[in-house]
MARRO-833375 format. One line per 4 residues: their letters; for each residue x, y, z of N, C-alpha, C. Coordinates in Angstrom, 3 decimals, padded with zeros to 6 digits, always signed. Layout:
<sites>
a> X Y Z X Y Z X Y Z | ...
</sites>
This chain:
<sites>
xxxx> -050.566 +000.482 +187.959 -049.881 -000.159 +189.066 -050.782 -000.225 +190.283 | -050.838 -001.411 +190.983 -051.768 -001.521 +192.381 -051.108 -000.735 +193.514 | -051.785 +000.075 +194.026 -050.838 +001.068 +194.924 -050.207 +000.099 +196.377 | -050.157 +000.568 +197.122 -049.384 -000.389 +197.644 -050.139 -000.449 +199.304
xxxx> -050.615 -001.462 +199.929 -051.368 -001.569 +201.093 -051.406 -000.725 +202.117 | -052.390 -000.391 +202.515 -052.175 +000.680 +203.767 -051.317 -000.077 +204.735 | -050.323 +000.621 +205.521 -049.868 +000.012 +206.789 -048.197 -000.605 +206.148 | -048.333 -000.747 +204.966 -047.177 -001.322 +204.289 -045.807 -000.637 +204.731
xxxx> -044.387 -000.974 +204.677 -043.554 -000.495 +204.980 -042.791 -000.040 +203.835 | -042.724 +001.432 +204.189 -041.942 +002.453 +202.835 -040.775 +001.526 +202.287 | -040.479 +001.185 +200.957 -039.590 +000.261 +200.165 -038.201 +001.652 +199.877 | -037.107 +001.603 +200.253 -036.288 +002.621 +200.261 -035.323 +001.921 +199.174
xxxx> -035.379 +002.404 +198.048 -034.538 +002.204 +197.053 -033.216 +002.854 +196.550 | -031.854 +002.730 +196.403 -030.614 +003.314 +195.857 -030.634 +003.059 +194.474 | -030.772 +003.792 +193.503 -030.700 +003.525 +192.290 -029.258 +004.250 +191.573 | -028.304 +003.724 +190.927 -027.124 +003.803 +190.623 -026.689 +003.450 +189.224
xxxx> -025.551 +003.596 +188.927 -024.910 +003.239 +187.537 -023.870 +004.083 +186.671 | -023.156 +003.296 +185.784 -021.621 +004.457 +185.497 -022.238 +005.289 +184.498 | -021.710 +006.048 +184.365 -021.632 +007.686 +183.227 -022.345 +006.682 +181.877 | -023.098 +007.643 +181.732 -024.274 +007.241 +180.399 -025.077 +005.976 +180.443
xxxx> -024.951 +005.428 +181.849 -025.992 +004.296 +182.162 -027.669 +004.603 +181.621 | -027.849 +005.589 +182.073 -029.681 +006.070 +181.902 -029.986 +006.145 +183.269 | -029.324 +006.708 +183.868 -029.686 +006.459 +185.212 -031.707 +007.561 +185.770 | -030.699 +008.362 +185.100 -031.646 +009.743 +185.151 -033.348 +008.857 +184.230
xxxx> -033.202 +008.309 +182.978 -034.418 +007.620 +182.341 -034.708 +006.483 +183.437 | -033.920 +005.628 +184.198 -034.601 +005.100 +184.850 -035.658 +005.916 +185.772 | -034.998 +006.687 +186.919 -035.457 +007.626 +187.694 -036.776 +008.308 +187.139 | -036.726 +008.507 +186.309 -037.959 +009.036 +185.379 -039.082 +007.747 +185.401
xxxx> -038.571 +006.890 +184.801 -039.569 +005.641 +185.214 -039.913 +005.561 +186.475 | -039.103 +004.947 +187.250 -039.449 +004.731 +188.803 -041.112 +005.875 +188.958 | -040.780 +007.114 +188.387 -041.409 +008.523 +188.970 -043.220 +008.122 +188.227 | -042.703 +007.550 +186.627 -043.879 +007.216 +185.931 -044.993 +005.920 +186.651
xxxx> -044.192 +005.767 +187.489 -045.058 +004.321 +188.121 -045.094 +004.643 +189.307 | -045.131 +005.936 +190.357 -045.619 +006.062 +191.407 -044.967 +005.847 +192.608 | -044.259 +005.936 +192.502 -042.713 +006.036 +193.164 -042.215 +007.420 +193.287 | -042.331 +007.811 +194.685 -041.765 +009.516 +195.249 -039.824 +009.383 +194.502
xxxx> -039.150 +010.163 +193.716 -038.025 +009.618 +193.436 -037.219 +010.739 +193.737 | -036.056 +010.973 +193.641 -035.071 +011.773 +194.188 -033.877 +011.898 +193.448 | -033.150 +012.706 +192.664 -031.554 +012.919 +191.848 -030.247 +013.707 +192.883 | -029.754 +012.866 +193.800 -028.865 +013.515 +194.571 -027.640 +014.649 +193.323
xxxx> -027.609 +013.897 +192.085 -027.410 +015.360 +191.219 -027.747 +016.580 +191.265 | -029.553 +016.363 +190.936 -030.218 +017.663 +191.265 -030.044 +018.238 +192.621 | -029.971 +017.926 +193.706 -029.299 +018.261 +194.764 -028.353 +018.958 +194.976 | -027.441 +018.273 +194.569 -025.698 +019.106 +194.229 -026.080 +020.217 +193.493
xxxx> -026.600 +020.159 +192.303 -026.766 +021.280 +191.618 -027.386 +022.315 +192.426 | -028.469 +022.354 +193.309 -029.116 +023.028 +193.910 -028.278 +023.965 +194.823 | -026.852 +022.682 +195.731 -026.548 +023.180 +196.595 -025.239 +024.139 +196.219 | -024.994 +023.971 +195.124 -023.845 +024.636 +194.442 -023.929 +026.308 +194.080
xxxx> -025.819 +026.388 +193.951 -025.648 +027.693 +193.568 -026.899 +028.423 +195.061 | -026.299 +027.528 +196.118 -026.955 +028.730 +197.549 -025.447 +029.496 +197.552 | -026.322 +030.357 +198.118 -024.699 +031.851 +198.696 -023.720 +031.265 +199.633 | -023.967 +030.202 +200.522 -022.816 +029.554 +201.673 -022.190 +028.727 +200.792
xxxx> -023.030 +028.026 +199.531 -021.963 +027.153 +199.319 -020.645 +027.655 +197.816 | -021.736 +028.945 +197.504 -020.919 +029.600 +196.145 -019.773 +030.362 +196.822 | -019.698 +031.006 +198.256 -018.977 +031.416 +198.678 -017.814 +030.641 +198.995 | -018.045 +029.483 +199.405 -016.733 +028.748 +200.059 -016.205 +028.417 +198.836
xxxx> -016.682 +027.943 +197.655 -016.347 +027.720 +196.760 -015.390 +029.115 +195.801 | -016.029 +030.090 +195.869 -014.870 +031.357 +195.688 -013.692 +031.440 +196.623 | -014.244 +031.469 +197.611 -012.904 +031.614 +198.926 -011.777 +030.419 +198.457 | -012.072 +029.354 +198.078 -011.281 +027.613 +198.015 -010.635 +028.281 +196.290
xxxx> -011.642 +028.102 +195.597 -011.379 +028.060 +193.738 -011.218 +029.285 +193.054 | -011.326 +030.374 +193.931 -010.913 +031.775 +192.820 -013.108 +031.911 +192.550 | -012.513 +033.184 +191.642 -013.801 +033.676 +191.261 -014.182 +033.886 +190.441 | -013.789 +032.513 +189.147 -013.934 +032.245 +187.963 -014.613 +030.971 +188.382
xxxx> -015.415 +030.745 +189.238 -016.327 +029.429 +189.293 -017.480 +029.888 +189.572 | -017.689 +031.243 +190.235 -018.940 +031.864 +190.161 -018.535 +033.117 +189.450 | -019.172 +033.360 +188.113 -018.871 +034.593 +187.661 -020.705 +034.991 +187.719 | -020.615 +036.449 +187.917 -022.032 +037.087 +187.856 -023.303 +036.182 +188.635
xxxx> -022.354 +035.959 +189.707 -023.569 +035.247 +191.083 -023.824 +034.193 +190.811 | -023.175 +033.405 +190.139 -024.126 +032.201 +189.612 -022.551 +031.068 +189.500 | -023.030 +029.803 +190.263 -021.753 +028.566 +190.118 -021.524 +028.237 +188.760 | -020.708 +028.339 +188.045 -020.263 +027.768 +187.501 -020.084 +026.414 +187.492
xxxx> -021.217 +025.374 +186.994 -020.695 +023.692 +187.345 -019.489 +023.074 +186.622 | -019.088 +023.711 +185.432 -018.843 +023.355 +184.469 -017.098 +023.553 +184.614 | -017.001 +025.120 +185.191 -015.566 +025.308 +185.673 -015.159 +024.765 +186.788 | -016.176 +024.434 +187.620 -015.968 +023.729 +189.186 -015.193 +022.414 +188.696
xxxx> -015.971 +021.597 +187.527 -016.060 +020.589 +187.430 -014.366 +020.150 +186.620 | -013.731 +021.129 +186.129 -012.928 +021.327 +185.517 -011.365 +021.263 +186.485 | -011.944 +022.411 +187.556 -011.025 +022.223 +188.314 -010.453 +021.246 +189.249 | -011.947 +020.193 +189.448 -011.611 +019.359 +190.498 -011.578 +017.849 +189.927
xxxx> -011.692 +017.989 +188.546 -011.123 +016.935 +187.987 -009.932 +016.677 +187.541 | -009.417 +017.615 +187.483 -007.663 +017.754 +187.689 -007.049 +017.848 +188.502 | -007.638 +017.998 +190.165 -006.950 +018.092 +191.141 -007.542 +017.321 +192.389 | -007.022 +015.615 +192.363 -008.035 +015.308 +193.418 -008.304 +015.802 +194.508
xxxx> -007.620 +016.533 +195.414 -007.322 +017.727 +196.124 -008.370 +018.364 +196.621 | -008.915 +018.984 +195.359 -009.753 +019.478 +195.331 -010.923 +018.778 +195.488 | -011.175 +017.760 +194.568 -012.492 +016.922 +194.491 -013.022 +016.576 +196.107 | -011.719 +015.856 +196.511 -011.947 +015.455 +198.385 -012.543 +016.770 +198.920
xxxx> -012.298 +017.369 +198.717 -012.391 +019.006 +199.750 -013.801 +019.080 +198.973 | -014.105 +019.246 +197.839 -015.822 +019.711 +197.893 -016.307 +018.488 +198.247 | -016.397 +017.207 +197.962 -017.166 +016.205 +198.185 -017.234 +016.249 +199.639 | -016.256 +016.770 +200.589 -016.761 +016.915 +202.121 -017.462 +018.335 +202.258
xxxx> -017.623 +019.036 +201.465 -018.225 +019.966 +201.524 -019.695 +019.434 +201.093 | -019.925 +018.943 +200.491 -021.654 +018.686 +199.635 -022.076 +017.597 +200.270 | -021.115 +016.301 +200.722 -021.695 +015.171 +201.156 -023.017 +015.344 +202.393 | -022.100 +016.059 +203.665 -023.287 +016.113 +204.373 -023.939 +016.684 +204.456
xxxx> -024.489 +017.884 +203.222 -025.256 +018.736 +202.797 -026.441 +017.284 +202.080 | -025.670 +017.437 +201.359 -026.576 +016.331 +200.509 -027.379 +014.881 +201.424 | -026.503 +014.723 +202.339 -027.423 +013.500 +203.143 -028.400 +014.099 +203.949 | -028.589 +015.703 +204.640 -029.246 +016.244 +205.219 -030.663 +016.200 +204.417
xxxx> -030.656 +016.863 +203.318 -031.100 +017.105 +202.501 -032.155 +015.630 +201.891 | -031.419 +014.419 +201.691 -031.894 +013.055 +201.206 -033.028 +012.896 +202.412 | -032.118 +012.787 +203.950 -032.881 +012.644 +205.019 -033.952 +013.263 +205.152 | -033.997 +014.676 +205.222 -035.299 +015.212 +205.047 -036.496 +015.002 +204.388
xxxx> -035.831 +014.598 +203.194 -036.770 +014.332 +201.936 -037.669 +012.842 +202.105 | -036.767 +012.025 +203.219 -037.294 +011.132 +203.252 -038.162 +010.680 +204.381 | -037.952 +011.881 +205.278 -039.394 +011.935 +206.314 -040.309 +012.464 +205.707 | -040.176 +013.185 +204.639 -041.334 +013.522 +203.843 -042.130 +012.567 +203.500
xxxx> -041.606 +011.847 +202.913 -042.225 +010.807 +201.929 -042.443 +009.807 +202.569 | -042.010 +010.154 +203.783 -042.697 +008.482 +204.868 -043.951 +009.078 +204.721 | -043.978 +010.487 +205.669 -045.510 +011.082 +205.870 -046.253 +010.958 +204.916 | -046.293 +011.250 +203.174 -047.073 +011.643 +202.101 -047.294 +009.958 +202.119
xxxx> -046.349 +008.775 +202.048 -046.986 +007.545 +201.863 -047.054 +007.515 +199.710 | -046.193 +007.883 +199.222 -046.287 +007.547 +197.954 -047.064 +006.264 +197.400 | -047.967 +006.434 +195.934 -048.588 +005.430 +195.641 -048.225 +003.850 +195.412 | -046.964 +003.908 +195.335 -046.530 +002.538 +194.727 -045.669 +002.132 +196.348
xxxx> -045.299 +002.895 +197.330 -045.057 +002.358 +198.258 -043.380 +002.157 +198.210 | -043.003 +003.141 +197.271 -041.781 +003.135 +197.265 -040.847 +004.584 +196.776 | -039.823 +004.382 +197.119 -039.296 +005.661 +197.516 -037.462 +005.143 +196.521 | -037.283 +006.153 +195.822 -036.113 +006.217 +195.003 -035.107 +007.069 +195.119
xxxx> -033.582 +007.070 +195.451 -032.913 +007.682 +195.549 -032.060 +007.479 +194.500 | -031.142 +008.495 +193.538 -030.333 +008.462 +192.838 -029.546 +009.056 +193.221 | -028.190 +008.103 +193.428 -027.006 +008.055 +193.854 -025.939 +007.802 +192.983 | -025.057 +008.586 +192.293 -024.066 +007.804 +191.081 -023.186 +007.082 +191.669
xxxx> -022.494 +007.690 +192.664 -020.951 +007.069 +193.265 -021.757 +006.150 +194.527 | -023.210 +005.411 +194.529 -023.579 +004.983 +195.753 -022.774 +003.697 +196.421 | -022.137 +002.826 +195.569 -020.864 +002.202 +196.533 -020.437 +002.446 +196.664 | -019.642 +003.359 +195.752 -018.080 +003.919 +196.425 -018.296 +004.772 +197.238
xxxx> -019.197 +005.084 +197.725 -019.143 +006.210 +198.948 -019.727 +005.333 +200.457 | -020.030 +003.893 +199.683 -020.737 +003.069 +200.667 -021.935 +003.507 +201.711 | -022.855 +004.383 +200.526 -024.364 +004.740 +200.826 -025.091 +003.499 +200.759 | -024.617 +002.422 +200.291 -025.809 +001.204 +199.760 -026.260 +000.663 +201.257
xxxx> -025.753 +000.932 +201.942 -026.135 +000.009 +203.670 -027.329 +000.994 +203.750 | -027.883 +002.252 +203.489 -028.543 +002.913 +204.321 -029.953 +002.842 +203.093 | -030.020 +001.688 +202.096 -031.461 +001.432 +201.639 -031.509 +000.199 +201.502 | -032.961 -000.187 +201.173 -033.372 -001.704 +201.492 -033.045 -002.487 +200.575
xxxx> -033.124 -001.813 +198.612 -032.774 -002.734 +198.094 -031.878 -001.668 +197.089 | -031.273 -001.880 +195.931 -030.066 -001.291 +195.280 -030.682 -001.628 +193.861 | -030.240 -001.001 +192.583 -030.704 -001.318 +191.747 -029.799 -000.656 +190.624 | -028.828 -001.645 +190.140 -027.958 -001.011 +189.084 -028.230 -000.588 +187.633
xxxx> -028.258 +000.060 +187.159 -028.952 +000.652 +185.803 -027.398 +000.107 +184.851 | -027.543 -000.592 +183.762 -026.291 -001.042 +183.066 -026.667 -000.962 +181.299 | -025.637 -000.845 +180.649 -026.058 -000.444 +179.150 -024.312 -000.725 +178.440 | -025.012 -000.764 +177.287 -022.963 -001.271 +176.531 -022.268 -000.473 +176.549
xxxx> -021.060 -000.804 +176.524 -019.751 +000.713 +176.971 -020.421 +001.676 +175.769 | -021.048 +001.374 +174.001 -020.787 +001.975 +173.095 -021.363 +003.375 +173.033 | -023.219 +002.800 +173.866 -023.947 +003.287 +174.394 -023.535 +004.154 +175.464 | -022.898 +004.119 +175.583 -022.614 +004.911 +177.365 -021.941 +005.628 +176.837
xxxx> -020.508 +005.728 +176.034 -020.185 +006.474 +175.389 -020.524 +007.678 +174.661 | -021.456 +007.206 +173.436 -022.747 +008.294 +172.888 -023.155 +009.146 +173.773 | -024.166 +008.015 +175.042 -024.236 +009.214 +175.687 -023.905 +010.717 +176.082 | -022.544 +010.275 +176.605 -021.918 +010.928 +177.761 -020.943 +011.992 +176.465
xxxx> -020.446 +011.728 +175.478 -020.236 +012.837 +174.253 -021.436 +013.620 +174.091 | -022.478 +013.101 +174.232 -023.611 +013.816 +173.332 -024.239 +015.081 +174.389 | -023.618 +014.620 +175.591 -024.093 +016.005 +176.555 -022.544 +016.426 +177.515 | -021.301 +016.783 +176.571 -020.409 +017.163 +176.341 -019.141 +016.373 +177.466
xxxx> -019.711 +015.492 +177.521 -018.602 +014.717 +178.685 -017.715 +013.553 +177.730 | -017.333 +013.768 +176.813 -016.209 +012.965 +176.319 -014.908 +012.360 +177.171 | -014.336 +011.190 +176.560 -013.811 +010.790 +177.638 -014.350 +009.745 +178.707 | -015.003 +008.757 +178.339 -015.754 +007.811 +179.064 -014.700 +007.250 +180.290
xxxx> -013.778 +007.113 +179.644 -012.520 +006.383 +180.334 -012.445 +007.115 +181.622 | -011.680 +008.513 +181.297 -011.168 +009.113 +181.982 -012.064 +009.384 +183.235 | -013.405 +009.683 +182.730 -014.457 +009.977 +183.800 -014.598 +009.100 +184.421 | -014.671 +007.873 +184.335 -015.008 +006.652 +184.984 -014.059 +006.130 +185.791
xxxx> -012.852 +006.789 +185.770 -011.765 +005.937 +186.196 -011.743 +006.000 +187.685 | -012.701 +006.811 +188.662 -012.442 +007.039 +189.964 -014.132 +006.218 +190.382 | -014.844 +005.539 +189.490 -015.841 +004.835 +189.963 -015.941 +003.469 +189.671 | -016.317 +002.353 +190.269 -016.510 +000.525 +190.439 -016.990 +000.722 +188.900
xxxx> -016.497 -000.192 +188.297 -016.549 -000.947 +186.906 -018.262 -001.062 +186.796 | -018.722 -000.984 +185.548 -020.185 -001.350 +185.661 -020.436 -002.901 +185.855 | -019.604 -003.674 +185.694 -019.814 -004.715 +186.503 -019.687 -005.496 +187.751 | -018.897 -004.205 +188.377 -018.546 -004.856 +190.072 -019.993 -003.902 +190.424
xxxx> -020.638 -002.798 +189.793 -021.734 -001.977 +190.293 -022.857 -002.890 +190.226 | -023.034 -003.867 +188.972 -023.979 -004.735 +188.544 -023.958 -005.953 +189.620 | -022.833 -006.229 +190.734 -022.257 -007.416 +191.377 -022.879 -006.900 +192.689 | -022.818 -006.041 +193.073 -023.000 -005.574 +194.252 -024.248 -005.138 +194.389
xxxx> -025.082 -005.114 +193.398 -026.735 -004.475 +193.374 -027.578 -005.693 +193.610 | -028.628 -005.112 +194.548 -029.845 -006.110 +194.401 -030.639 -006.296 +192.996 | -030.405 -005.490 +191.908 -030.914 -005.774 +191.225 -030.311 -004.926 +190.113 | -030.164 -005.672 +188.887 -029.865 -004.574 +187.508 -030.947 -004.430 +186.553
xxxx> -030.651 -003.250 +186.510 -031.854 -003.266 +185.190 -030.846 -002.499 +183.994 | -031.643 -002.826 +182.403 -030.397 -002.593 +181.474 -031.029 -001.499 +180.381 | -030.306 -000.530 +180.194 -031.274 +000.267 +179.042 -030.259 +001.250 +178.416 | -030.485 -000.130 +177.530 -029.773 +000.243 +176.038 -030.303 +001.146 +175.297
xxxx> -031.868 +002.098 +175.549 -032.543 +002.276 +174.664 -033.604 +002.510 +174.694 | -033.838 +000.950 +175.341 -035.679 +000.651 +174.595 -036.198 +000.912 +175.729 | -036.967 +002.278 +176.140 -037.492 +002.673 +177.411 -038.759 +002.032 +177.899 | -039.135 +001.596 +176.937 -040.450 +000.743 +176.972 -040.029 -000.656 +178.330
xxxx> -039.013 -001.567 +177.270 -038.405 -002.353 +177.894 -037.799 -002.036 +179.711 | -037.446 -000.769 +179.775 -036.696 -000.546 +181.003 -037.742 -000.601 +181.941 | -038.665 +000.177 +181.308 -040.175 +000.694 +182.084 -041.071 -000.760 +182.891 | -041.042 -001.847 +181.806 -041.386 -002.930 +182.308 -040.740 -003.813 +183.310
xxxx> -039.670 -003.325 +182.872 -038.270 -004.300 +184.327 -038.768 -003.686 +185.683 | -038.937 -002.063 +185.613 -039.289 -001.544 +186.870 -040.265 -001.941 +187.452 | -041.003 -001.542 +186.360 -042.686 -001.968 +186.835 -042.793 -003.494 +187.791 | -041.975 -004.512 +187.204 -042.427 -005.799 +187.968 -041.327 -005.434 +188.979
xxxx> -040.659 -004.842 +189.342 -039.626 -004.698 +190.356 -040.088 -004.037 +191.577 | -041.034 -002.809 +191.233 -041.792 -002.007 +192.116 -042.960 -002.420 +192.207 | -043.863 -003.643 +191.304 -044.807 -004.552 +192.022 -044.362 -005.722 +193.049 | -043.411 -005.915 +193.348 -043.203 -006.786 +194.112 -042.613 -006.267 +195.393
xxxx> -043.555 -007.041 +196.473 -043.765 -006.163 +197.865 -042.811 -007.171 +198.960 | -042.267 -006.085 +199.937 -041.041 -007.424 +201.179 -041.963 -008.105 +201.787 | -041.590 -009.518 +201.845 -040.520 -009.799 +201.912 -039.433 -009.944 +200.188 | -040.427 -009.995 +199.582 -040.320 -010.781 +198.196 -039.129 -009.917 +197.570
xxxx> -039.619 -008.668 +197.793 -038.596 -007.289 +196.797 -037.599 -007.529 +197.132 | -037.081 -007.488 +198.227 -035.359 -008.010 +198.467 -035.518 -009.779 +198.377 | -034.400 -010.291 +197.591 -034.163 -011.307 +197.252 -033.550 -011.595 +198.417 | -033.499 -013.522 +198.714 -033.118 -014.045 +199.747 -031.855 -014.338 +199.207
xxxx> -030.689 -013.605 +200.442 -029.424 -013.609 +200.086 -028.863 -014.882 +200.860 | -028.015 -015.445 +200.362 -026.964 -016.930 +200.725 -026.590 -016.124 +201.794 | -025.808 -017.131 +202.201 -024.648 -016.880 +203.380 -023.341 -015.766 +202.844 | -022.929 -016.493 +201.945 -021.740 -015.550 +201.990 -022.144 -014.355 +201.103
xxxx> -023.319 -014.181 +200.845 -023.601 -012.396 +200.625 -023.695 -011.580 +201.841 | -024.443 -012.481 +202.709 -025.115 -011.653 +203.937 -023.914 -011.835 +205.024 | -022.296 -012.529 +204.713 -021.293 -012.209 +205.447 -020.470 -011.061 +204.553 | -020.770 -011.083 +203.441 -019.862 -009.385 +202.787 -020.773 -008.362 +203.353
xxxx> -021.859 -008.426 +202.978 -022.841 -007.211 +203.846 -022.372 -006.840 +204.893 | -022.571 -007.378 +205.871 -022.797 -007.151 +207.319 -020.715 -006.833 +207.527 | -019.794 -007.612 +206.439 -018.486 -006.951 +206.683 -018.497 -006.182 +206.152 | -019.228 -005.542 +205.448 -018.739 -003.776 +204.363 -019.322 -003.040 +205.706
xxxx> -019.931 -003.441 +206.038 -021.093 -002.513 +207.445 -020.397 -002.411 +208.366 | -019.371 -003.647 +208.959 -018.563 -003.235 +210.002 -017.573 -002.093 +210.037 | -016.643 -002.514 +208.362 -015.812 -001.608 +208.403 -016.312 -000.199 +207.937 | -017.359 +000.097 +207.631 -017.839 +001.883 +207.752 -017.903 +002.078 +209.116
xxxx> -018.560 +001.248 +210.252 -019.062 +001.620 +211.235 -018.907 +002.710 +212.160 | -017.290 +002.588 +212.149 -016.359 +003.898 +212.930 -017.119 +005.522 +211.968 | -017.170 +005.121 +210.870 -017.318 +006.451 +210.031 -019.491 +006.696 +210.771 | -019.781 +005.582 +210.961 -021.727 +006.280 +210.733 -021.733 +006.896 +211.930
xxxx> -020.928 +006.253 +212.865 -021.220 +006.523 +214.388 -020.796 +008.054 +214.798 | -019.813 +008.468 +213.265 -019.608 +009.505 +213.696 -020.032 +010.949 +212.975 | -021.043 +009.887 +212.082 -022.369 +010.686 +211.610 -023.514 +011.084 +212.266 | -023.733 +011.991 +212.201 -025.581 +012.310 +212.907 -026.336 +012.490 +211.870
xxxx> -025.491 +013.021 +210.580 -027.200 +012.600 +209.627 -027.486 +011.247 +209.247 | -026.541 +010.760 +209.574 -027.037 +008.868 +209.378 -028.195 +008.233 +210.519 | -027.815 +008.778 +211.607 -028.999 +008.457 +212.940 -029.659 +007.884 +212.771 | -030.331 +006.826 +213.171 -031.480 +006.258 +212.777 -031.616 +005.792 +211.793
xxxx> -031.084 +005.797 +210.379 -030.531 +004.968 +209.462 -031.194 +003.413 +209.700 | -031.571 +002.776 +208.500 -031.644 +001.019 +208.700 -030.685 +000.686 +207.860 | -029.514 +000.646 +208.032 -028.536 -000.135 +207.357 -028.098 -000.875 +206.408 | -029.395 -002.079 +207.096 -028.796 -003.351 +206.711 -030.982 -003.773 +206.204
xxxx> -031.505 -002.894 +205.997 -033.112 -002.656 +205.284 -033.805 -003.828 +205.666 | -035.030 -003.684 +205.741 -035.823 -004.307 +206.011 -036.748 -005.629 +205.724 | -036.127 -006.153 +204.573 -036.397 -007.388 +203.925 -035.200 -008.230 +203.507 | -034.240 -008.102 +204.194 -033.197 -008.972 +203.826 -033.013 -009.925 +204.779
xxxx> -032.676 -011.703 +204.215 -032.952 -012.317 +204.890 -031.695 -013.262 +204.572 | -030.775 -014.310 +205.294 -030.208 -014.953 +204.811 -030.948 -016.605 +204.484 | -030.245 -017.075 +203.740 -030.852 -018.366 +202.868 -029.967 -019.700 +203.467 | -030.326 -020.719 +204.188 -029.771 -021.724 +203.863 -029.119 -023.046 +202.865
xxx> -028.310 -021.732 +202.011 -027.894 -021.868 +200.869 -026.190 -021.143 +200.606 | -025.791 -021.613 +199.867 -024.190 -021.114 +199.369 -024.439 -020.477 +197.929 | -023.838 -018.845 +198.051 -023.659 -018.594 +196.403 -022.624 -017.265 +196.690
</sites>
């Protein structure tokens, strides 16, 4: 891969997709082609087993979610999938842990200047939590329900349905992305989608959006607005990213 010009502007990527997409094999790619990349999973996981956050989590869930010092993901995960209740209450617990955390990571990687000139975040729920305003371009990872299925049995999450039922369809995720990529499989194949995706430099990398994309944009942006303003790890945030342009065109 040609690294990417001195002086160039860091390419801030959201990479996304439903339960057994490949999200994680994409991410791995992105990483194989020089791209600083990031698993807000691995994150959570991280932040699940510090002492502030295993504690609140005993104090909230009993003390069958950390047995012998250590979180339990598995019983956490148990409990708060049966009780949305619950789910709301940790997800405000981890969210702005986790954006602190993204943020940081990503003054890092301004400074280090990664080789390919681009920077990857993995986000699962990244629309529905309406993180997609705060990178430049989006990139949906998509694969057949049958496939996704396999998956998600084969590393004990049975139940495709059920799991999925509180996240955007893989095709309103595929609707709303700057870009899909599909991997059924053939990693070879996925590897090459990236590759020409992360050779192509802004203005070019973000596609020129019509009018009435760049009026849903800028309205999904209004109505968070009340919520960023009353964020501080969002601060400084680019929103609405740096190569998006509208088209004198209808689509």
């Amino acid at each position: 891969m040609t690294p990417a010009p001195p002086g160039a502007p860091l390419v801030f990527i959201g990479l996304t997709g439903g339960i057994g997409a490949g999200k994680s094999e994409a991410l791995a790619a992105f990483a194989r082609l020089g791209a600083a990349t990031l698993s807000t999973d691995a994150v959570v996981h991280e932040l699940l087993d510090t002492p502030e956050v295993r504690a609140l989590l005993v104090e909230r869930l009993g003390a069958s979610v950390a047995p012998d010092e250590h979180t339990d993901r598995r019983a956490v995960a148990e409990v708060v999938f049966e009780r949305p209740g619950e789910r709301e209450w940790l997800e405000g617990l981890l969210w702005p842990r986790v954006r602190a955390r993204v943020a940081d990571w990503r003054a890092q990687v301004e400074a280090a200047r990664p080789r390919a000139g681009v920077a990857v975040v993995e986000v699962p729920l990244l629309f529905e939590a309406g993180a997609d305003y705060g990178f430049d371009a989006t990139v949906a990872v998509v694969a057949d329900d049958a496939v996704r299925a396999a998956r998600a049995e084969a590393r004990g999450q049975a139940g495709l349905e059920a799991r999925s039922a509180r996240q955007l369809t893989q095709d309103e995720k595929a609707r709303r992305a700057t870009f899909v990529a599909r991997n059924d499989g053939d990693l070879e194949r996925l590897e090459r989608e990236l590759d020409r995706l992360v050779r192509s430099k802004p203005p070019a990398f973000v596609p020129c959006l019509g009018k009435a994309r760049l009026v849903e944009l800028l309205a999904g942006a209004s109505e968070r607005l009340g919520v960023l303003l009353r964020d501080p790890g969002l601060a400084g945030t680019n929103f609405l990213g740096h190569g998006v342009a509208a088209c004198d065109q209808s689509n």
